[in-house]
MARBA-3410 file (N, C-alpha, C, O; in Angstrom, 1 decimal):
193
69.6,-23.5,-70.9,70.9,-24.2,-70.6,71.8,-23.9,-71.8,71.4,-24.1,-72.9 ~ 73.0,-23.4,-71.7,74.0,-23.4,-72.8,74.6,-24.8,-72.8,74.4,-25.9,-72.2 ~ 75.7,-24.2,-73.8,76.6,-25.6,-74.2,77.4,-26.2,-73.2,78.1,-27.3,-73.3 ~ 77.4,-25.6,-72.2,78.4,-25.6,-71.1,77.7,-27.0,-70.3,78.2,-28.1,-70.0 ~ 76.5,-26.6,-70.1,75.6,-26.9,-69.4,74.9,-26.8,-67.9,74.5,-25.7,-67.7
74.8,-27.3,-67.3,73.9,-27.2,-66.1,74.3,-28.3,-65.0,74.3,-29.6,-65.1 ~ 74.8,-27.4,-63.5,75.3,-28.2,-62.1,74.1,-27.9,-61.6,73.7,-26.7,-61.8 ~ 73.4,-28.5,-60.9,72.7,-28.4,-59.9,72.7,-29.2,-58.5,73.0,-30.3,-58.4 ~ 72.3,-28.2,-57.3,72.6,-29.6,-56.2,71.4,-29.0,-55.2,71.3,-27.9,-54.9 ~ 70.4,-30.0,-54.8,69.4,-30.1,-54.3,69.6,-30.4,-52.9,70.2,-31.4,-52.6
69.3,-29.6,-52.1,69.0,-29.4,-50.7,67.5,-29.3,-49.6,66.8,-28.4,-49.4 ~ 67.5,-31.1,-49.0,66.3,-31.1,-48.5,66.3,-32.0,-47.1,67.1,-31.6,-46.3 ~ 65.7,-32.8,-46.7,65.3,-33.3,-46.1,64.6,-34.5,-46.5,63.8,-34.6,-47.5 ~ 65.1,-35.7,-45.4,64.8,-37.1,-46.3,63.3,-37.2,-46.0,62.7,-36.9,-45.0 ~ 62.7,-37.8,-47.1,61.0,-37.7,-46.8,60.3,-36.5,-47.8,59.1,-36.5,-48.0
61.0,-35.6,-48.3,60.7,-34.6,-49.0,60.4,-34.4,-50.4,59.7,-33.5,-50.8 ~ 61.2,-35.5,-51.3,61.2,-35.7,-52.4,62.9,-35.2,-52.8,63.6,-35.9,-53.4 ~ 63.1,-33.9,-52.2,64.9,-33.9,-53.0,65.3,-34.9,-53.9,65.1,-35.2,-55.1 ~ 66.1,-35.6,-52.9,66.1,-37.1,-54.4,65.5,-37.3,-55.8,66.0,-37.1,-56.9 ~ 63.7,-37.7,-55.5,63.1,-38.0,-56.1,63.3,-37.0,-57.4,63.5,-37.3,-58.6
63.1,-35.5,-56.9,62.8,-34.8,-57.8,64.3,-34.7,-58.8,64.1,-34.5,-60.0 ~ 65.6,-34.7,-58.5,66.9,-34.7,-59.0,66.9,-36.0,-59.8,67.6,-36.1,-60.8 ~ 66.1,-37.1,-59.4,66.2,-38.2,-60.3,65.7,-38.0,-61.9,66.2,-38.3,-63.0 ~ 63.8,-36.9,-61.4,63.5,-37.2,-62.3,63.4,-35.8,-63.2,62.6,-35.7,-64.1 ~ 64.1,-35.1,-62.7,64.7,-34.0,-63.9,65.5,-34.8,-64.3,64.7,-35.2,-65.2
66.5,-35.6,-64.4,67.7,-35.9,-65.1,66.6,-37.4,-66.0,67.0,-38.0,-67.0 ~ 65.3,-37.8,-65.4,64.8,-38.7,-66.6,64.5,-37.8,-67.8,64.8,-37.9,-69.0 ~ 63.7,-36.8,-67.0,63.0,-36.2,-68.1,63.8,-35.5,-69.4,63.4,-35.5,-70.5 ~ 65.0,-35.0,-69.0,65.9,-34.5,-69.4,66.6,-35.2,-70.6,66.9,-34.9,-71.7 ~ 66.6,-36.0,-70.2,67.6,-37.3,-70.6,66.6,-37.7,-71.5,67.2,-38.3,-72.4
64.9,-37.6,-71.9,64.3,-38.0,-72.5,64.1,-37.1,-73.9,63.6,-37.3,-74.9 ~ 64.7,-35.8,-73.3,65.1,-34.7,-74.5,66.3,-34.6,-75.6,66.5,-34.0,-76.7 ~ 67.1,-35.7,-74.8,67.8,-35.8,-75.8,69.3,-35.3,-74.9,70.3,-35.6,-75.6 ~ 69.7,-34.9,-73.9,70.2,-34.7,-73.3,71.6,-35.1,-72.3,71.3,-36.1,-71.6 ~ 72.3,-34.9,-72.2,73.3,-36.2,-71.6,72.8,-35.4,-70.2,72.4,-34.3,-70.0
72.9,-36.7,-69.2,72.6,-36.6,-67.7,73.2,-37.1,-66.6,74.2,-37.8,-66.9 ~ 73.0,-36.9,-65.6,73.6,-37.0,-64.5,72.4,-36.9,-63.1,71.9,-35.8,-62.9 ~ 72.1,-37.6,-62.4,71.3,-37.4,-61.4,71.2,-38.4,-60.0,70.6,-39.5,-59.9 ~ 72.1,-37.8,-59.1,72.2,-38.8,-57.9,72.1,-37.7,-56.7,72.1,-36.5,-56.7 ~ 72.0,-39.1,-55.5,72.2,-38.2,-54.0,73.7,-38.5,-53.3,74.5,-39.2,-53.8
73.8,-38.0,-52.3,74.9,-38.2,-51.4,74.3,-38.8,-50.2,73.5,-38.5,-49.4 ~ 75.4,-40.0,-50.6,74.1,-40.6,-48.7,75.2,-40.5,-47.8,76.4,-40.3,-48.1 ~ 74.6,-40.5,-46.5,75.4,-40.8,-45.5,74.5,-41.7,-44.4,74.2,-43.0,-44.5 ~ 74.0,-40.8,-43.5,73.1,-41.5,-42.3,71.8,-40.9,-42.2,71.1,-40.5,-41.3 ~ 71.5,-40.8,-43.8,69.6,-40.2,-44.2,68.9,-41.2,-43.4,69.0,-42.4,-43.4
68.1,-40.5,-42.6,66.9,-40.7,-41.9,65.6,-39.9,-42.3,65.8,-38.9,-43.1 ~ 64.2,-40.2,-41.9,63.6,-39.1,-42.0,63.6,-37.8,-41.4,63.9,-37.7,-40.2 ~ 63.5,-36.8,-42.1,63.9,-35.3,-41.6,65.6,-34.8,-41.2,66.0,-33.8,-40.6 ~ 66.4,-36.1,-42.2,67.8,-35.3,-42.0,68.1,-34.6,-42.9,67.3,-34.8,-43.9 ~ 68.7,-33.9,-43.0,69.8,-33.2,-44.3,70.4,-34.2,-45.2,71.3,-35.0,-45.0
69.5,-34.0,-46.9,70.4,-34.6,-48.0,70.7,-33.6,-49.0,70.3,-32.4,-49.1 ~ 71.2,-34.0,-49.5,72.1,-33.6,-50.5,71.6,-34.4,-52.1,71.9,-35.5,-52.4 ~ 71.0,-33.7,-52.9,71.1,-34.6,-54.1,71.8,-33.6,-55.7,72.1,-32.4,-55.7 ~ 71.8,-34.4,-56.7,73.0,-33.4,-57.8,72.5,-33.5,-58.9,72.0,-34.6,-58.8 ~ 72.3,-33.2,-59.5,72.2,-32.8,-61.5,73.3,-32.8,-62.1,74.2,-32.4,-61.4
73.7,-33.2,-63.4,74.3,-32.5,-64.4,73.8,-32.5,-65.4,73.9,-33.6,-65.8 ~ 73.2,-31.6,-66.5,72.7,-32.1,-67.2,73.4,-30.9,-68.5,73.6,-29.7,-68.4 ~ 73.6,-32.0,-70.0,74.5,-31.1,-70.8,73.7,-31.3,-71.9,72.6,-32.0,-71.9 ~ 74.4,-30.5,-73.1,74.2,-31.2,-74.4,75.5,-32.0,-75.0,75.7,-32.2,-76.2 ~ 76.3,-32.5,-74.2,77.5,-32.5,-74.5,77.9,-33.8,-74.1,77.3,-33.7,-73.0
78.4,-35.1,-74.0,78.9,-35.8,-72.7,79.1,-35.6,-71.8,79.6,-34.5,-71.9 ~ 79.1,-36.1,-70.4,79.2,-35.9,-69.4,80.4,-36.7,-68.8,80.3,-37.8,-68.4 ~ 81.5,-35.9,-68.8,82.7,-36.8,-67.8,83.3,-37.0,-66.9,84.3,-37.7,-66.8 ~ 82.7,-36.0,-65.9,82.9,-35.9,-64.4,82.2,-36.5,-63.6,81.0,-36.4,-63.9 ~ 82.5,-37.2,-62.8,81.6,-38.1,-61.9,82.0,-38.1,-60.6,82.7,-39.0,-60.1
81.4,-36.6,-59.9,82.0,-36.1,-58.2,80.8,-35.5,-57.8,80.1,-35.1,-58.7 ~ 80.6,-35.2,-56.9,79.7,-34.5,-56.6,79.7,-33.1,-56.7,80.8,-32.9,-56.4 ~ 79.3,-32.0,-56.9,79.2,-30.9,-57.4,79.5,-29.6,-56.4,78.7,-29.3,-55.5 ~ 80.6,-29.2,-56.7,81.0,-28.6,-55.4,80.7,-26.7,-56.0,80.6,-25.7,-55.2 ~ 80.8,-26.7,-57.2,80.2,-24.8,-57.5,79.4,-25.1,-58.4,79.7,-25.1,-59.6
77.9,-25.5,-57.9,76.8,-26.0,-58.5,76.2,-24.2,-59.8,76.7,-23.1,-59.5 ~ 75.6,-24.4,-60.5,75.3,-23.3,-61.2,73.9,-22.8,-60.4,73.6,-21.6,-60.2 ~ 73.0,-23.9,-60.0,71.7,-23.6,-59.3,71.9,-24.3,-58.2,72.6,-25.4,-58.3 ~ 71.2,-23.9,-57.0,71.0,-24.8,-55.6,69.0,-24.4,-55.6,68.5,-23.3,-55.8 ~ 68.5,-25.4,-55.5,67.2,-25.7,-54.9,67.7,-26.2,-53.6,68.7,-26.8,-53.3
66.4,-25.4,-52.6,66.6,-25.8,-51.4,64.7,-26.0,-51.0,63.8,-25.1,-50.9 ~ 64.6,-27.2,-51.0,63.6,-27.7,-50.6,62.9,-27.4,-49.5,61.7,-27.5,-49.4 ~ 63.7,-27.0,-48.4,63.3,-27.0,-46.7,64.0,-26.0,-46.5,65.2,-26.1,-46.6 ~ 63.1,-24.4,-46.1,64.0,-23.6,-45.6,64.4,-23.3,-44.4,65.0,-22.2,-44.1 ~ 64.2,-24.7,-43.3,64.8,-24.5,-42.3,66.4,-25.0,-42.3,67.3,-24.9,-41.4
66.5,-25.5,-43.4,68.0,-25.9,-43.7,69.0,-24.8,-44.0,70.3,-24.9,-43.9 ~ 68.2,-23.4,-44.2,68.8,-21.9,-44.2,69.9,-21.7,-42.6,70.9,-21.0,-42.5 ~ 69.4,-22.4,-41.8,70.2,-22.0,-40.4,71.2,-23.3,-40.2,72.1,-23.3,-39.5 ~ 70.7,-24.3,-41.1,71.6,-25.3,-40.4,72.5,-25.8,-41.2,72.9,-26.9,-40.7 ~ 73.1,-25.6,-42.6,73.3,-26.0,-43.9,74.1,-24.6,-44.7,73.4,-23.7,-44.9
75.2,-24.6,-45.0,75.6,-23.6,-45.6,75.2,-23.5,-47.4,76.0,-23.5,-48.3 ~ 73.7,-23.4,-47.7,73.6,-23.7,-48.8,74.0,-23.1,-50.0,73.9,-23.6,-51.2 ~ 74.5,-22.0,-49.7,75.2,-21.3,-50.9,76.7,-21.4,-51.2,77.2,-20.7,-52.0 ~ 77.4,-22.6,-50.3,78.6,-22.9,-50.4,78.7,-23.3,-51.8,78.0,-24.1,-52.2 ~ 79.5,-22.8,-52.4,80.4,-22.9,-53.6,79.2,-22.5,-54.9,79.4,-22.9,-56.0
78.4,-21.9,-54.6,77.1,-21.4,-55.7,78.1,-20.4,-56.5,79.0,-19.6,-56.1 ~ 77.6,-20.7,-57.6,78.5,-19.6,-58.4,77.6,-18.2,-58.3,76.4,-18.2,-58.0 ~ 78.7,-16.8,-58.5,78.1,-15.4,-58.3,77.0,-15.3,-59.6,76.0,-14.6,-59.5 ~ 77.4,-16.3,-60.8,76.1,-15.7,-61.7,74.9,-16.8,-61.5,73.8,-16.8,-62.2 ~ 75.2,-17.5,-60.9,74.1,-18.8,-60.8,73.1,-18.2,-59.8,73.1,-17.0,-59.4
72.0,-19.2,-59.3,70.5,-18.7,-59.2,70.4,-19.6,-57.5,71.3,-20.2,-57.1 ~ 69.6,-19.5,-56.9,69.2,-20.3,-55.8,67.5,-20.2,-55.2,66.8,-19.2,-55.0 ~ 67.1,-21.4,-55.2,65.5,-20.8,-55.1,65.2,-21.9,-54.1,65.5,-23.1,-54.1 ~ 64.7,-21.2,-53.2,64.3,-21.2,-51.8,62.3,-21.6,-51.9,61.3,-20.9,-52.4 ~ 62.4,-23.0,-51.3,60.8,-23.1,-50.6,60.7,-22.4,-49.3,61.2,-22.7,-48.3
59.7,-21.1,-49.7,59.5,-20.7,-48.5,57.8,-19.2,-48.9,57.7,-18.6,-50.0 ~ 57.1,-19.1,-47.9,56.1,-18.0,-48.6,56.6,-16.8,-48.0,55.7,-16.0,-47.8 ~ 58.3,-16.3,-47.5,59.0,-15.4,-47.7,59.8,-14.8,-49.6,60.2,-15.5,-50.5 ~ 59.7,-13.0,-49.2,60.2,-13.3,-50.3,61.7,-12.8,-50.6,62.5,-12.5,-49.8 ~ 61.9,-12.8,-51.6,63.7,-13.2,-52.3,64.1,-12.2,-51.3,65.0,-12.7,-50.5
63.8,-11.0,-51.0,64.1,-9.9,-50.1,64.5,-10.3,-48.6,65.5,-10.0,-47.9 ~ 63.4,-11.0,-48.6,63.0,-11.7,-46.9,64.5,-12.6,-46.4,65.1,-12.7,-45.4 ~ 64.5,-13.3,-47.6,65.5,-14.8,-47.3,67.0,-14.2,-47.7,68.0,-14.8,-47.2 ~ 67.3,-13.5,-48.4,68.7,-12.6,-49.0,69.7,-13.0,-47.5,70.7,-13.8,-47.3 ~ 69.0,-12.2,-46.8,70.3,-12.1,-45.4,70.3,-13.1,-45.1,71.5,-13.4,-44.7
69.4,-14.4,-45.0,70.0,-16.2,-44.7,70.9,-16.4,-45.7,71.5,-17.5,-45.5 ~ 71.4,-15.8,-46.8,72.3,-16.4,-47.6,73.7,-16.3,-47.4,74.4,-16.6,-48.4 ~ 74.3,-16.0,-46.2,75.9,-15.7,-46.2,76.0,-14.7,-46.8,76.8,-14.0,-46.1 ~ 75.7,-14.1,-47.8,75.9,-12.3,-48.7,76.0,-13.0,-49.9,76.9,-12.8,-50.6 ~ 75.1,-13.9,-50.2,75.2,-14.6,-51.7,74.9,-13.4,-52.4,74.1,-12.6,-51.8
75.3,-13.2,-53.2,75.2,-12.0,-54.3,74.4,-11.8,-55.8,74.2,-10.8,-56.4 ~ 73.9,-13.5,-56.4,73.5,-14.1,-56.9,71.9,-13.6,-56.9,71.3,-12.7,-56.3 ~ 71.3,-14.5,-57.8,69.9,-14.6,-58.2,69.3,-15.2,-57.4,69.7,-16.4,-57.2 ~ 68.1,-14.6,-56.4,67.4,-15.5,-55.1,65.9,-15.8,-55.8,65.3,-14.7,-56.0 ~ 65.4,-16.9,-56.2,63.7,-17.3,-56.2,63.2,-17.4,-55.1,64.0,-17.6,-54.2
62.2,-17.4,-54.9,61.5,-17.9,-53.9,59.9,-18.8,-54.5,59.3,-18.5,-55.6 ~ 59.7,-19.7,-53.7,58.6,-20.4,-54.2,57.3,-21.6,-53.2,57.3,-22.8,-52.9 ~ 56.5,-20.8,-53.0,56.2,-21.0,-51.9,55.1,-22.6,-52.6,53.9,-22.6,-53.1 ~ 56.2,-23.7,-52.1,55.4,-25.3,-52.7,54.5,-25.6,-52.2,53.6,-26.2,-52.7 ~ 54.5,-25.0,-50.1,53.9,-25.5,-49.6,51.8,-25.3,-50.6,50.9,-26.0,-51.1
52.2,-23.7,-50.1,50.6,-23.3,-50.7,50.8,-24.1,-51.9,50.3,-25.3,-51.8 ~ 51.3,-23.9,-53.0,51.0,-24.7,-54.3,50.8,-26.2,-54.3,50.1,-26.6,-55.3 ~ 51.3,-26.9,-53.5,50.8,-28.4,-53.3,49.9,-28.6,-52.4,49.6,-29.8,-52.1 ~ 49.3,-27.7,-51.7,48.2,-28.1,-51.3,47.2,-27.5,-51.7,46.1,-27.9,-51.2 ~ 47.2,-26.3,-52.7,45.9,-26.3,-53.7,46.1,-27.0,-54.8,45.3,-26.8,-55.7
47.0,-28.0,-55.0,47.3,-28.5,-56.7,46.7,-29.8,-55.6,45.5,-30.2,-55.7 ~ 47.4,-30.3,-54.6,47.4,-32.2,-54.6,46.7,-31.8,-53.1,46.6,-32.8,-52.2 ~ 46.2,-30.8,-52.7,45.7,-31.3,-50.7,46.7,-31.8,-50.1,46.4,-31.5,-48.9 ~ 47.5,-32.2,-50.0,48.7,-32.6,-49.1,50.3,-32.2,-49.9,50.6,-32.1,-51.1 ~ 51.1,-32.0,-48.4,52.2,-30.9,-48.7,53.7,-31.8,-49.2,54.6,-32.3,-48.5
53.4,-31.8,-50.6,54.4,-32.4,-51.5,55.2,-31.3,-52.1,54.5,-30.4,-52.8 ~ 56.8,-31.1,-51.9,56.7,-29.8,-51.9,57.9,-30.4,-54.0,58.3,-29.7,-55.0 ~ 58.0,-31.8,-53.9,58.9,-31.9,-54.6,59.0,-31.8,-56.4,60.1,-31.8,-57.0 ~ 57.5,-31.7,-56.8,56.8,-31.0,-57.7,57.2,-29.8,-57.8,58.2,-29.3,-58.4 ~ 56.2,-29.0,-57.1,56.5,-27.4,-57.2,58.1,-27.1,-57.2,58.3,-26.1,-57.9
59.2,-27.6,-56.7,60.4,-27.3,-56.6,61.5,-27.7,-57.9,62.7,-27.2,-58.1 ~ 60.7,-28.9,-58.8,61.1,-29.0,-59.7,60.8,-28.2,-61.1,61.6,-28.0,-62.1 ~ 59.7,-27.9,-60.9,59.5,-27.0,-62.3,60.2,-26.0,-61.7,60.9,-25.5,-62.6 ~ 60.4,-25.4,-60.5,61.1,-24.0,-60.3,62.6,-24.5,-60.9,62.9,-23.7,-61.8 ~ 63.3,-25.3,-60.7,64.8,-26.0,-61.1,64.7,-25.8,-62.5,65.6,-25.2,-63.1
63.5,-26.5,-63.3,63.1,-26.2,-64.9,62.9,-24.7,-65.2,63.1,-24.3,-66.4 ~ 62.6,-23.8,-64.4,62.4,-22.7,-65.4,63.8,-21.7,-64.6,64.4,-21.3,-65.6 ~ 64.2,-21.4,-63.8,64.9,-21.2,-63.3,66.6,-21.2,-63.7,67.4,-20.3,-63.8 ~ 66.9,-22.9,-63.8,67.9,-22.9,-64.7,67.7,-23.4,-66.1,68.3,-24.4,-66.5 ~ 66.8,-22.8,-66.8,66.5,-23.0,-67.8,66.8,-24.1,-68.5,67.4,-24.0,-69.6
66.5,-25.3,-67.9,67.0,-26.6,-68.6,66.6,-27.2,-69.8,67.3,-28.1,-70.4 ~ 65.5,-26.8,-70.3,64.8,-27.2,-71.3,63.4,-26.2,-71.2,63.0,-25.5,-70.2 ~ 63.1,-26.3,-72.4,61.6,-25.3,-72.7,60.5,-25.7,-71.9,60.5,-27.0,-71.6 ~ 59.3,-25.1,-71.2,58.7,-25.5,-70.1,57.9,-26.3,-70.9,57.7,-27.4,-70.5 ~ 57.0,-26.0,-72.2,55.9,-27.0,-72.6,56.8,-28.0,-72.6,56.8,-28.9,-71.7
57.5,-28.1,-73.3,58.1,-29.7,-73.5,58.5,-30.3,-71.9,58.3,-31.5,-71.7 ~ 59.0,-29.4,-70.9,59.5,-29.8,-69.9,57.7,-30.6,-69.1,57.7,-31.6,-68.4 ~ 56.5,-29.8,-69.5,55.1,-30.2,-69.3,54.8,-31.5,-70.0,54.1,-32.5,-69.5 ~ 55.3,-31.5,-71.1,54.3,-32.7,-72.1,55.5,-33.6,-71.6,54.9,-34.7,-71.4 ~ 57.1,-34.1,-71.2,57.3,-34.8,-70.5,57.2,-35.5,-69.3,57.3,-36.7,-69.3
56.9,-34.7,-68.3,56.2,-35.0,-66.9,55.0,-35.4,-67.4,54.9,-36.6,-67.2 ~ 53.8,-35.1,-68.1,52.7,-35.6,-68.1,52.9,-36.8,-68.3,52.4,-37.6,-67.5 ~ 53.9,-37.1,-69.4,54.0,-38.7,-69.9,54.8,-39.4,-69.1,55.1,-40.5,-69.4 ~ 55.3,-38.9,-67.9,56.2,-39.8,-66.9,55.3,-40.1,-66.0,55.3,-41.1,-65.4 ~ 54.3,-39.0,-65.7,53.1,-39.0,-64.4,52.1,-39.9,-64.7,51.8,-40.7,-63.8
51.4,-40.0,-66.2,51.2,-40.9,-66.9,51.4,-42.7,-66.5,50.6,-43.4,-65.8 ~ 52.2,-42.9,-66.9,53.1,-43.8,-66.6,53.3,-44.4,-65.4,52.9,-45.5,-65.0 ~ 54.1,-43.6,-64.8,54.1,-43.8,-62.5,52.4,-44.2,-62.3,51.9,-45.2,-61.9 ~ 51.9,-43.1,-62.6,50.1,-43.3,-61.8,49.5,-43.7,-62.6,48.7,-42.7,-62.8 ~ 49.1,-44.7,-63.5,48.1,-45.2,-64.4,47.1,-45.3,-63.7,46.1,-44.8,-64.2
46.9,-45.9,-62.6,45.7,-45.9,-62.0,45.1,-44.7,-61.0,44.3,-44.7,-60.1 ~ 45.7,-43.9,-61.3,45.5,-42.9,-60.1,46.0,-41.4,-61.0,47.0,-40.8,-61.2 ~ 44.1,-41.2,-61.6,44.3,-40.0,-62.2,44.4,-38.7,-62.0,44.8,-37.8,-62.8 ~ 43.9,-38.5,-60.8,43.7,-37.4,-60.1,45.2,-37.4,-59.5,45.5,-36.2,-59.2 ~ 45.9,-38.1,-59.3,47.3,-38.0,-58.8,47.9,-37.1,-59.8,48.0,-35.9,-59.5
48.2,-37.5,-61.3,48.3,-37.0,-62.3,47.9,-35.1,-62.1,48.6,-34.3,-61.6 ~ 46.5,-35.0,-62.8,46.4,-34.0,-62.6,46.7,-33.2,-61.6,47.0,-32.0,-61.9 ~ 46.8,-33.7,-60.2,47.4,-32.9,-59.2,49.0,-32.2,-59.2,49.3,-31.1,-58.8 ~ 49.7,-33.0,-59.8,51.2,-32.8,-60.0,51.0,-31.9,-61.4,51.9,-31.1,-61.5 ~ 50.1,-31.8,-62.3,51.0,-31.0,-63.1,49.8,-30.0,-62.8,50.2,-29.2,-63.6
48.7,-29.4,-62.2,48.5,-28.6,-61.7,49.4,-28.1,-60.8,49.5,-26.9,-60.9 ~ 50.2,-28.5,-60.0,51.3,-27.5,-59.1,52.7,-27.3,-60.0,53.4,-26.3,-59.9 ~ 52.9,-28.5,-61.1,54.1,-28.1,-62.0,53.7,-26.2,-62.2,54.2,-25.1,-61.9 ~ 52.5,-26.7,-63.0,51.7,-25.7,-63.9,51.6,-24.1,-62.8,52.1,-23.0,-63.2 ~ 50.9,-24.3,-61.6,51.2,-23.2,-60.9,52.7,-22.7,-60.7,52.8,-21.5,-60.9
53.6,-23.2,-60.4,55.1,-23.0,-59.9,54.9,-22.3,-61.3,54.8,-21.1,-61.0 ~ 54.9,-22.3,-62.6,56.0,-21.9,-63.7,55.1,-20.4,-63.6,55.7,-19.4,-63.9 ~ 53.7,-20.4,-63.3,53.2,-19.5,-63.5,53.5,-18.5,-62.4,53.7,-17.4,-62.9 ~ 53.7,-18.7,-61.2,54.8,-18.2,-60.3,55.4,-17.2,-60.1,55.2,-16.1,-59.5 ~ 56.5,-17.9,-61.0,57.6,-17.7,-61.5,57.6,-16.8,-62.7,58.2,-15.8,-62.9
56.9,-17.3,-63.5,57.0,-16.4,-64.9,58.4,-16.2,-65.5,59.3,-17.0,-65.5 ~ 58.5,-14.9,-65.9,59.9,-14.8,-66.9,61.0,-14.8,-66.1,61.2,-14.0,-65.2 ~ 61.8,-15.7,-66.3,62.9,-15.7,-65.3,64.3,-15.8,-66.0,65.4,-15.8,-65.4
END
């Protein structure tokens, strides 16, 4: 992340985590030392509609408070949202977009309108269900958002989630291990990005 800092806007489906996971980059973040920003756009969320959730995260103050309309990164949690969702609207040309899907960056290019940009791909499904057995895709899509737009250094971005997972699941350790085994898969993934 430069001094400038970091827009992000998360694209999912309600039930999926989007939300959840834009909330809790902007804790973890925020636990770095960071100025933050982390909300959704509601309207008539049901399960399985189209949401919308946002990031900002700086080293700087934050004094905009709109929703983010030329995001630097878009996560798109659900790639059936590729047909129904203009998700590369207002993506900046040098910013990034990373798509859940076990297509690759090649595969998904031509769903993008002619985005011209940096395409990830990251397939959460397989990785949350060898990290947790059931298809949580909102993990895997957050460490991709962490290495991706480079928001912070990944161990630390790790030894924070441990101590938030920590914390959420005290009694439920294998929950724990499960999430940062698929963190831990996604970054490996991904690699140098």
């Amino acid at each position: 992340m430069d001094n400038k800092g970091i827009e992000i806007r998360w694209h999912g489906r309600g039930g999926q985590g989007a939300k959840s996971a834009a909330l809790l980059l902007a804790d973890v973040a925020f636990k770095t030392g960071a100025y933050v920003q982390g909300f959704p756009e509601y309207g008539p969320e049901r399960m399985g509609a189209p949401i919308t959730a946002y990031n900002r995260i700086s080293n700087k103050e934050i004094r905009v408070h709109s929703n983010i309309y030329t995001p630097d990164l878009v996560i798109v949690v659900d790639e059936t949202l590729l047909a129904a969702v203009d998700v590369t609207k207002g993506l900046k040309k040098e910013g990034a977009i990373v798509v859940n899907t076990d297509k690759s960056a090649d595969e998904i290019k031509p769903l993008l309108n002619g985005y011209e940009g940096r395409v990830y791909t990251v397939d959460a499904r397989r990785i949350s269900m060898e990290a947790l057995g059931k298809y949580f895709p909102n993990s895997p899509m957050l460490a991709a958002a962490v290495a991706v737009g480079k928001v912070m250094d990944t161990k630390q971005f790790l030894d924070e989630m441990k101590a938030s997972y920590a914390h959420k699941f005290a009694k439920k350790p294998e929950v724990i291990d499960g999430n940062m085994k698929a963190l831990s898969l996604t970054l490996e993934e991904l690699g140098e990005v």
